[in-house]
N, C-alpha and C positions, 0 to 999 in steps of 0.2 A: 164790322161785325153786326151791331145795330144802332139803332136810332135811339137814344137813352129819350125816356118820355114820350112813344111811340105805344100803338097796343102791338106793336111788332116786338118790341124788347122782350116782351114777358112771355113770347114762345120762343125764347133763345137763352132763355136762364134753362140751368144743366136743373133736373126734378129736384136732386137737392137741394136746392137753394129755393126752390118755391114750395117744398114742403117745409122748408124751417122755416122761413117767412108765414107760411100760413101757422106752423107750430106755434111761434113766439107770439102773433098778434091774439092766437086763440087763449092762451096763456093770460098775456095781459088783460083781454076782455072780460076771461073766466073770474080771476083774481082779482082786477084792478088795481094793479098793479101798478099806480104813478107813480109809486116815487122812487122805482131805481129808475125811469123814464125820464122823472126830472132831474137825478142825481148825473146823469148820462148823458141826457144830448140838452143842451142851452135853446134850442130855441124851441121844445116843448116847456123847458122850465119858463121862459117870457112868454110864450101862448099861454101856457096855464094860469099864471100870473096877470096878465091882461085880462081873464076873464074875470077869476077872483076880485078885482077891480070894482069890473063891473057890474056888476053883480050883488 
């Protein structure tokens, strides 16, 4: 169907799915919204967390 990590995959997602991807990331960025981001997927919670580090 595609090449998952291709720029070809992203014109074979059906519209809705790349407008809810654009919805959600606009959302987080509007909001900042980390932390159901890090409540949700581990390895933004350990990217986040490695920064806080160093930093």
């Amino acid at each position: 169907m595609f090449n998952a990590g291709t720029a070809s995959a992203y014109f074979n997602f059906p519209d809705y799915d790349i407008l809810g991807l654009i919805g959600f990331v606009s959302y987080m960025e509007y909001f900042n919204d980390v932390d159901f981001a890090q409540a949700n997927w581990e390895s933004l919670a350990c990217e986040l967390s490695r920064e806080q580090r160093t930093h």
